[in-house]
LOZARO-431465 format. One line per 5 residues: number of its first residue (from 1); for each residue x, y, z of N, C-alpha, C. Coordinates in steps of 0.2 Angstrom, whole numbers. Atoms other than C-alpha are relative to their C-alpha. Example, Ala and Ser with C-alpha at 12.3 -4.5 7.8 and 13.67 -1.06 7.14 Angstrom:
BEGIN
1) 4,-6,0,62,-22,39,4,6,0 | -4,-6,-1,68,-5,36,-4,5,3
This chain:
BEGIN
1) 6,3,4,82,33,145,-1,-7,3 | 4,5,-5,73,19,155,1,-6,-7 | 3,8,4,72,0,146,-3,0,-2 | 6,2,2,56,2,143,0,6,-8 | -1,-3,7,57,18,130,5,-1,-6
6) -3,4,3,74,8,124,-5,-3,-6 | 3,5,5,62,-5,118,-5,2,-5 | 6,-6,4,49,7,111,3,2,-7 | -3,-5,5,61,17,101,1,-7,-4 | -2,7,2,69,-3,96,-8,-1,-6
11) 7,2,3,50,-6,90,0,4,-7 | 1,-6,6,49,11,81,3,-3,-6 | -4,2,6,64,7,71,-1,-7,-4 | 0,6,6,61,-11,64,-8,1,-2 | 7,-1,4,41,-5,60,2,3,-6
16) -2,-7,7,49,10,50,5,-6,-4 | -5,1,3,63,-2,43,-5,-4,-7 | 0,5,7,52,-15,32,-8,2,-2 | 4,-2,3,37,-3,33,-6,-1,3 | 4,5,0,26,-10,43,-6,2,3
21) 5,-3,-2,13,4,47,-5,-1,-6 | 5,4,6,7,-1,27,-2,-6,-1 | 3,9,1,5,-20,31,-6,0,-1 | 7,1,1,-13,-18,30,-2,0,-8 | 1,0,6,-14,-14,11,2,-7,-2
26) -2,6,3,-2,-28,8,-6,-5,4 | 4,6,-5,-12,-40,21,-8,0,-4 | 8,1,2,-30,-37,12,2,-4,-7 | -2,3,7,-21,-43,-6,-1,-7,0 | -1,6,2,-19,-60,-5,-8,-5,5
31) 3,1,-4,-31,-63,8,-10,1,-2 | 9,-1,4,-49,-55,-2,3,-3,-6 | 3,5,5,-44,-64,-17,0,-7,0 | 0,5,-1,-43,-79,-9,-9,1,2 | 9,0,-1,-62,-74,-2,-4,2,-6
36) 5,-1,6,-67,-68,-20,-3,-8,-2 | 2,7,5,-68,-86,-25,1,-7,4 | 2,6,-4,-68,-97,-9,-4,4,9 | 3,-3,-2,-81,-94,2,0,0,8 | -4,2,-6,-73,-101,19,7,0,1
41) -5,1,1,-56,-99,22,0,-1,9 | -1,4,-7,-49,-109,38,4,6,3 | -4,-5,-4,-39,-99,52,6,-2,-5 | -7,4,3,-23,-110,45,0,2,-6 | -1,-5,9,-25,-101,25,0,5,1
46) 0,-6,0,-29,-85,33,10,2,3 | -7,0,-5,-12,-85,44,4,-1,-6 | -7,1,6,-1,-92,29,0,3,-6 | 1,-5,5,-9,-80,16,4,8,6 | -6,-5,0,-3,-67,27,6,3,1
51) -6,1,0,12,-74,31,6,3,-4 | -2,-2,7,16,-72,12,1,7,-1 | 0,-8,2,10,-55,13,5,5,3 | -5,-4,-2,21,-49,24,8,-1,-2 | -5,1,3,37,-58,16,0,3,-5
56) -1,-3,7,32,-50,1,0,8,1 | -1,-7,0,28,-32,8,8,2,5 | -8,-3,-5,47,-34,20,4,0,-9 | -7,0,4,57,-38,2,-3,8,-5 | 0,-4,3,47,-25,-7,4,9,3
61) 1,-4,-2,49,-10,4,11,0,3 | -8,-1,-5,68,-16,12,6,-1,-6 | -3,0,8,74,-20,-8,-2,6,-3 | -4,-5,4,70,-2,-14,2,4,6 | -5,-4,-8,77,6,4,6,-1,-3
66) -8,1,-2,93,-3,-1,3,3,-7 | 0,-3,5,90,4,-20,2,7,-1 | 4,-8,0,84,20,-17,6,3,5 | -3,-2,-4,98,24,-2,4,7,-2 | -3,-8,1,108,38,-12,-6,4,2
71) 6,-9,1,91,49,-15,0,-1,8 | 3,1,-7,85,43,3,4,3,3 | -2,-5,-2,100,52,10,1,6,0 | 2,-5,1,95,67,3,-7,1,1 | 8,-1,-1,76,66,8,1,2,7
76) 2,-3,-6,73,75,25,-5,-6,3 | 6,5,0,58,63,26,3,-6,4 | -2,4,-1,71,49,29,6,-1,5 | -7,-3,-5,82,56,40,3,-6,6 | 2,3,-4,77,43,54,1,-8,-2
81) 0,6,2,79,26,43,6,0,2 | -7,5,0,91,13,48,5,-1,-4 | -5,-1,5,99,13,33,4,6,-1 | -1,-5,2,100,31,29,7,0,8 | -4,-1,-7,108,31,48,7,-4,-1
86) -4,6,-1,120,17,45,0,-5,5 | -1,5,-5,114,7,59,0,-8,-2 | 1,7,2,110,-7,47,4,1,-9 | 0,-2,5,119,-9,32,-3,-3,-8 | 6,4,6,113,-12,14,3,-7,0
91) -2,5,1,123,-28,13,-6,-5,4 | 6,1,-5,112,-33,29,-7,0,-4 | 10,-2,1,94,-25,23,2,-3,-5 | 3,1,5,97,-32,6,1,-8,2 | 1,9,1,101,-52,12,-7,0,3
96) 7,0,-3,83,-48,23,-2,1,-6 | 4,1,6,74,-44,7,0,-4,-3 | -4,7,5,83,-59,-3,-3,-7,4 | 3,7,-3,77,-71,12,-7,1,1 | 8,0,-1,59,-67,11,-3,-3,-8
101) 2,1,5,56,-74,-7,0,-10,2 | 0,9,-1,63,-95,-1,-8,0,7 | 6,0,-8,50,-89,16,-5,-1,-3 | 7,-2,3,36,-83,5,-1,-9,-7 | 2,6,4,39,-101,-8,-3,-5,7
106) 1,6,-6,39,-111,9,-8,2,2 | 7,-2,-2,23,-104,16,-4,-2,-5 | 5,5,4,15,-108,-1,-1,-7,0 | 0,6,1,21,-125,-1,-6,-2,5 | 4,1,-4,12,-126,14,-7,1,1
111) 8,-2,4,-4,-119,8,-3,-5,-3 | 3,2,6,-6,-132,-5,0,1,-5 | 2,-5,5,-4,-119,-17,2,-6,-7 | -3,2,8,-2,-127,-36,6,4,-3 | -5,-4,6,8,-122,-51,-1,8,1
116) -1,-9,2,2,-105,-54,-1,2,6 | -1,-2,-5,2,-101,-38,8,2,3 | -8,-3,-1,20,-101,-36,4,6,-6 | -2,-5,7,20,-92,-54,-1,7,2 | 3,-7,0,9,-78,-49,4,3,6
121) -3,-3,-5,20,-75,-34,8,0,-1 | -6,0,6,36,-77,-46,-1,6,0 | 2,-4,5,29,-66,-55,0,8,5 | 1,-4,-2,25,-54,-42,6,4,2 | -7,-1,-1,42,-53,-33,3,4,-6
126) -5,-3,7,51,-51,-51,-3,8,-2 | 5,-5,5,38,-37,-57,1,8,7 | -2,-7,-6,41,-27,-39,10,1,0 | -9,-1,0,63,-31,-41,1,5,-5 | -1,-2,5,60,-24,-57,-3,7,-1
131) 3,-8,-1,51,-6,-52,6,3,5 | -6,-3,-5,64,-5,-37,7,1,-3 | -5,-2,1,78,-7,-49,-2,6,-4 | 0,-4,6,71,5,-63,-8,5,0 | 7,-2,-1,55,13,-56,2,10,-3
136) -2,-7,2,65,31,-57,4,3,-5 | -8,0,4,79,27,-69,-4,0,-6 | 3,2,7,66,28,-85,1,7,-4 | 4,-7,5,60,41,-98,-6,-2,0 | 8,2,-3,44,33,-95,-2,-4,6
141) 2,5,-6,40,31,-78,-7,-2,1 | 8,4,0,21,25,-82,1,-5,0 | -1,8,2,28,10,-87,3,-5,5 | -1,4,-5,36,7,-72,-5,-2,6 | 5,1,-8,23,10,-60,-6,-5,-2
146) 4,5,0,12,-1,-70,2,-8,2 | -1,5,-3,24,-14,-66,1,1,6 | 1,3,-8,24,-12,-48,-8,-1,0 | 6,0,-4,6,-11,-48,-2,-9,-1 | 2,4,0,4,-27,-56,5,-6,3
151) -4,5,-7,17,-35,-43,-7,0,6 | 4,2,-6,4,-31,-29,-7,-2,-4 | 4,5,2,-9,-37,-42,-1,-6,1 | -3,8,0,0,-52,-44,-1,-5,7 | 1,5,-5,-4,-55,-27,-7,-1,2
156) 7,4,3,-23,-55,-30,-1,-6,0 | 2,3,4,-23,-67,-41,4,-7,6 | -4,3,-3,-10,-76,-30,-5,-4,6 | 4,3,-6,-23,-79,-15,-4,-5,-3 | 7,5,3,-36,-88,-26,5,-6,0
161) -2,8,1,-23,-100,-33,4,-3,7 | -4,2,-5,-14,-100,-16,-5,-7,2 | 4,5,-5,-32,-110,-7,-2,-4,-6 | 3,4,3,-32,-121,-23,-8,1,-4 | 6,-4,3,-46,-109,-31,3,1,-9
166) -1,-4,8,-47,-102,-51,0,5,2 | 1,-7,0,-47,-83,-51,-6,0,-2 | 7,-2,6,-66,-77,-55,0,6,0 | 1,-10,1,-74,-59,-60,2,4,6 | 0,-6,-8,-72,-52,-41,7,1,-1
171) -9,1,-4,-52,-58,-41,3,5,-7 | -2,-4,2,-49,-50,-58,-1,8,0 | 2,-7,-2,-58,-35,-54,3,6,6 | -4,-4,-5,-49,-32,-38,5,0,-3 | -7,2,-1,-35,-36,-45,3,6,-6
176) 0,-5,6,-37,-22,-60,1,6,4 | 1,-9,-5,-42,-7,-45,7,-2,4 | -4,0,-4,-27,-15,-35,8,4,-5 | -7,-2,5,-15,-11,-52,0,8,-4 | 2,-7,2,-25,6,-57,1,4,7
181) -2,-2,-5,-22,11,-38,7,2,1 | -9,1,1,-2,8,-38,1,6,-4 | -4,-5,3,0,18,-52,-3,7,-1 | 3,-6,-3,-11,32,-46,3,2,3 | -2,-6,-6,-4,35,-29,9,-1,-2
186) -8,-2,0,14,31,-36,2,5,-5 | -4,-4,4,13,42,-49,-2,7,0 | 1,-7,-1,5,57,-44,2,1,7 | 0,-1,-4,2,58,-24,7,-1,2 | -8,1,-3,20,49,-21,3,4,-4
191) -3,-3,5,26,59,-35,2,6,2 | 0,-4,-2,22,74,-30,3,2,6 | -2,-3,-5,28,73,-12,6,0,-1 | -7,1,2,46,67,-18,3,5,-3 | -2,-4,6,45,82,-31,8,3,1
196) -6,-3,0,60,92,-26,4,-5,1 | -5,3,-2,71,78,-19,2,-3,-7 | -1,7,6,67,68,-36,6,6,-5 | -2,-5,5,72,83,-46,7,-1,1 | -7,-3,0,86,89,-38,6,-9,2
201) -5,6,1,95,70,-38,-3,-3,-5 | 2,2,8,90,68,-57,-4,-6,-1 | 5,3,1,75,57,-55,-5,2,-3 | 5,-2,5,62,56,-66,-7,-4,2 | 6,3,-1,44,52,-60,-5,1,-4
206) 3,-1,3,28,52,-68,-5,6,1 | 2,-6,0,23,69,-62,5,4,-3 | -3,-4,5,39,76,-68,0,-1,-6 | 1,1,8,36,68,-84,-5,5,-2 | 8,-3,1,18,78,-83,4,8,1
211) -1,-4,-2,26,92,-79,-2,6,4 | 2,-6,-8,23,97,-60,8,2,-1 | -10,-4,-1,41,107,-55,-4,4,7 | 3,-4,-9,40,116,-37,1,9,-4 | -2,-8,2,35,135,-39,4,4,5
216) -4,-3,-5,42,139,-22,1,-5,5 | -1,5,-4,45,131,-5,-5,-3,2 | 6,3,-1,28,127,-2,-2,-1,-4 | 4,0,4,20,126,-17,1,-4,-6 | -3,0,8,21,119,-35,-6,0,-5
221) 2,-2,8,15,123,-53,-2,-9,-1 | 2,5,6,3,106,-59,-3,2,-3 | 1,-1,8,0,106,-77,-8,-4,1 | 4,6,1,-14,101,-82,-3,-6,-4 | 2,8,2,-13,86,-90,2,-3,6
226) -3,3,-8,-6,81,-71,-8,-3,0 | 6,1,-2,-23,83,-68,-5,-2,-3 | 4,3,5,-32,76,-83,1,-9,0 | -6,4,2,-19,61,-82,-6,-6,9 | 2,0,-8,-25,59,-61,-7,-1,0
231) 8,-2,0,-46,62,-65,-2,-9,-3 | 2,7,3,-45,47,-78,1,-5,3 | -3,4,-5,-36,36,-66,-3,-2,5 | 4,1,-4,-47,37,-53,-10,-2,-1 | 6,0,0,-64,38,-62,0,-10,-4
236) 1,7,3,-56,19,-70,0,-4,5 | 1,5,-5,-53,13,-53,-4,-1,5 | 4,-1,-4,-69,18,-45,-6,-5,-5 | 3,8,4,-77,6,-60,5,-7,0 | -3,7,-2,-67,-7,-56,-3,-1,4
241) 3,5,-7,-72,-10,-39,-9,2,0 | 8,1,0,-91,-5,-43,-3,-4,-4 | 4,6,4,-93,-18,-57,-1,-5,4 | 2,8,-4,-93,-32,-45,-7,2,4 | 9,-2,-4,-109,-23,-38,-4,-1,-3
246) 6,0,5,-116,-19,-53,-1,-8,-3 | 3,6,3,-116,-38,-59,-1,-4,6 | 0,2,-8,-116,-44,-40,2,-5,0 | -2,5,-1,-104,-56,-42,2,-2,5 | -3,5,-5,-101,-60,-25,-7,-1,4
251) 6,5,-3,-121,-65,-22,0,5,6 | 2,-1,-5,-126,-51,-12,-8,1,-2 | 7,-2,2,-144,-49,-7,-3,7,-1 | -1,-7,-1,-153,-33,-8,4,6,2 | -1,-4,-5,-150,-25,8,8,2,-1
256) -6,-2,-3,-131,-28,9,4,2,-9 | -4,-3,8,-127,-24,-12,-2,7,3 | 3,-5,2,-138,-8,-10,5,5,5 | -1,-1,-6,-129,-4,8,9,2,-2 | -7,0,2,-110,-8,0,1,4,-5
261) -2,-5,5,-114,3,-16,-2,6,2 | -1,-5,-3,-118,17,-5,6,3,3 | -6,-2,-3,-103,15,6,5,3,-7 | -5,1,4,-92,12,-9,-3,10,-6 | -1,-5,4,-100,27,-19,3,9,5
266) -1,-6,-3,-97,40,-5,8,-2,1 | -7,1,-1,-77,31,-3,2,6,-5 | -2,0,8,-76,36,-23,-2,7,0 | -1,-7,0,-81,55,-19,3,4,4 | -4,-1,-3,-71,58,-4,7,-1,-6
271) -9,0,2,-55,51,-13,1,4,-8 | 0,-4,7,-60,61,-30,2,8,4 | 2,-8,-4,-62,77,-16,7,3,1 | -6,-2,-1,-44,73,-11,5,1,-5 | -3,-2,6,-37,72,-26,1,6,-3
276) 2,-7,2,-43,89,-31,4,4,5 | -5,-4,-5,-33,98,-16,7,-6,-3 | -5,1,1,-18,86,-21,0,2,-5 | -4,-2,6,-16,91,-39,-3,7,-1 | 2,-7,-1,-21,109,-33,9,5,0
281) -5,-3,0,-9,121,-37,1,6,4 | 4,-4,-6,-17,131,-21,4,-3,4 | -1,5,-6,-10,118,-10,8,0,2 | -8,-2,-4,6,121,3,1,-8,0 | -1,3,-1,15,108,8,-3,-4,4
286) 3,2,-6,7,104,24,-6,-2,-2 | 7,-1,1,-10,106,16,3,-9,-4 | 2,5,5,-6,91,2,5,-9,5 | -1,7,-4,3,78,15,-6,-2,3 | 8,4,-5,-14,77,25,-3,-1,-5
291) 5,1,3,-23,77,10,3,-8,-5 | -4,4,2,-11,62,5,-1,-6,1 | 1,5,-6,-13,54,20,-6,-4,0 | 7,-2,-1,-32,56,21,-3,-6,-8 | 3,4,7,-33,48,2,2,-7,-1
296) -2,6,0,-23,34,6,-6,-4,2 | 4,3,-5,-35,29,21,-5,-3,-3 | 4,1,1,-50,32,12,1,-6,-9 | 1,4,5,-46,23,-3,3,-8,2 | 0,8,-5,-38,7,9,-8,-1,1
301) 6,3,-2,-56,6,15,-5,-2,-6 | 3,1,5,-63,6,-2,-2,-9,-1 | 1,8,5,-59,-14,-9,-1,-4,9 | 1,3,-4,-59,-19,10,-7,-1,3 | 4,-2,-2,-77,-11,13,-7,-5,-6
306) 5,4,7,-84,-22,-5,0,-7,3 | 3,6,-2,-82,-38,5,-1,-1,7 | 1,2,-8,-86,-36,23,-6,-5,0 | 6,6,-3,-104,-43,20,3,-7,-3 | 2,6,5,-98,-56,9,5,-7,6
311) -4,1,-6,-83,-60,25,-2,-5,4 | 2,3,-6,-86,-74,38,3,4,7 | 0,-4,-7,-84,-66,56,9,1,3 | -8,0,-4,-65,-75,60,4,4,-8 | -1,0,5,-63,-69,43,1,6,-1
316) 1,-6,-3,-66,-52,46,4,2,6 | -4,-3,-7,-58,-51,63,5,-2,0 | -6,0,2,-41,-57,57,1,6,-4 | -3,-4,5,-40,-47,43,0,8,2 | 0,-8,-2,-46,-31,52,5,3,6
321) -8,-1,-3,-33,-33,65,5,-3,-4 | -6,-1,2,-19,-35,53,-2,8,-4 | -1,-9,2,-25,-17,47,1,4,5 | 0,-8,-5,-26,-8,62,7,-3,4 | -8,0,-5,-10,-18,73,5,5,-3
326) -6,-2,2,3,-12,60,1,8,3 | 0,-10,-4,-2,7,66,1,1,7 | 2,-2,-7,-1,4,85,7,3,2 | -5,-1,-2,19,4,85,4,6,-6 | -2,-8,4,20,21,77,2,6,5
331) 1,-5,-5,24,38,82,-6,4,0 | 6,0,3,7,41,75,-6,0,5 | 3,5,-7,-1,31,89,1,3,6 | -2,-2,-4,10,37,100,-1,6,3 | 3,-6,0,5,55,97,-5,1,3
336) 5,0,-4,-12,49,101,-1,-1,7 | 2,3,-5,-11,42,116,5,4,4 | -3,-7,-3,2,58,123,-8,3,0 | 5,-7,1,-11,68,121,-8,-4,3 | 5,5,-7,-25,54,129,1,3,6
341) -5,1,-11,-14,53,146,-1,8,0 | 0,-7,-1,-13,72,142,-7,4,3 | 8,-1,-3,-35,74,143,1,-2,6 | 1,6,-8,-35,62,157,6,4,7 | -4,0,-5,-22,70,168,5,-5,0
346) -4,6,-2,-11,55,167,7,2,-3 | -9,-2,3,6,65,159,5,-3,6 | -5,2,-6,21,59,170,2,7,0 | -4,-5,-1,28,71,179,7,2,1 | -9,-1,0,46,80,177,2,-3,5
């Protein structure tokens, strides 16, 4: 193997470890509630909001790794992680999660942020420690997914006060679809893909609370309140991020309200479209991972696509490359571009 695949695979592994082909979700949180309520944000706020974001999305994702490790070596899915392999141990990934909270205080100090500034990101941390230690260990797991959702809430609200801002209508409204989101895709779409592993290592999700169960190796039996449970969930987070249009709290003019509640109303029946093949009891395995994947995207672009016009240009063109970099060091990426070289004639040859 060549040095250079060495450092490729090198890459793969610490993207996979703290997660960091989802940076983009974390990255838009702190960064639109800071634009809900200040109308210029300098390079130097944009860079130290997502500083934060990414200290908060390495301790969320490498704190329930180091949680979650029994099931995860039962998951196929995870076969590949650092941990699950023991190339790194939990003692290791969990002081890495543990030193992202003093990194993500410091970056605030350095923001200027005030009091509730450091509360709401207190607050945030504590609210995602406390899904990672009991997110599957309940009898009611709604109640945990609500506390994770409003962990990545918390970091809404977090931006506004980070640039020295109040929270206004835009910041709690994102910050409603960012906590009705969470426990949507954690409690059905992530629910449902973990189904057999969660089962058979006695976890309890809010799908098998609902009672989906697998009816064979591809398939499973959703109930339908699965799907009564899923419909309302969606039809409250698709009024969430359209109230800010219908009162036009963020001062747009005709063209560009009339132009973003178009966008926004065709996101909101694409990710209802996918929902319907995910909590389809038609649907194989292969079938409901794309349709997973596809609902993710489409509902990322959703709360991103309610502020481009309102965005200034560097404002814009940071944030939209912290969305697409985290996907380049993928195998995702990688896939594509085998298969470019592959169009093109340019494969290496044996």
């Amino acid at each position: 193997m060549s040095r250079a695949s060495k450092l490729w695979r090198a890459v793969l592994a610490g993207q996979r470890f703290i997660r960091f082909a989802a940076f983009g979700f974390t990255a838009m949180l702190p960064v639109l509630g800071a634009a809900s309520v200040v109308a210029r944000l300098s390079v130097g706020q944009i860079l130290g909001l997502l500083g934060v974001a990414l200290a908060y999305h390495s301790f969320s994702y490498v704190h329930n790794d180091v949680i979650d490790l029994p099931i995860d070596r039962s998951q196929p899915l995870r076969h590949d992680d650092l941990l699950v392999r023991g190339v790194v141990s939990s003692r290791q990934a969990l002081a890495v999660a543990l030193a992202q909270l003093p990194l993500a205080l410091l970056m605030t100090f350095a923001l200027g942020g005030g009091v509730w500034a450091y509360c709401t990101l207190l607050t945030a941390f504590a609210l995602m420690a406390a899904y990672n230690l009991w997110g599957k260990r309940t009898h009611f797991p709604p109640a945990t997914d609500i506390a994770q959702g409003m962990g990545w809430g918390a970091l809404v609200v977090y931006g506004a006060f980070a640039v020295g801002a109040q929270p206004g209508a835009t910041t709690w409204a994102l910050c409603l679809f960012v906590v009705l989101y969470i426990v949507l895709l954690n409690g059905v779409p992530g629910s449902l893909r973990d189904l057999a592993n969660d089962l058979a290592c006695g976890m309890c999700s809010t799908a098998i609370l609902l009672g989906a169960r697998p009816r064979d190796a591809e398939h499973l039996n959703i109930p339908t309140r699965l799907v009564i449970y899923t419909a309302l969930l969606q039809a409250a987070l698709t009024v969430a991020l359209l109230w800010p249009l219908a009162v036009n709290t963020l001062g747009y003019g005709v063209v560009a309200r009339w132009a973003t509640l178009i966008i926004e109303l065709w996101l909101a029946w694409r990710m209802s479209q996918l929902l319907l093949v995910i909590t389809s009891s038609q649907s194989d395995r292969q079938t409901l991972g794309a349709a997973v994947k596809n609902y993710i995207f489409f509902s990322l672009a959703a709360p991103f696509a309610l502020f481009v016009a309102a965005l200034e240009p560097h404002t814009l063109a940071l944030l939209t490359f912290s969305c697409i970099a985290p996907l380049l060091p993928t195998e995702w990426w990688a896939g594509h571009m085998r298969q470019a070289r592959a169009r093109l004639g340019l494969s290496r040859r044996a």
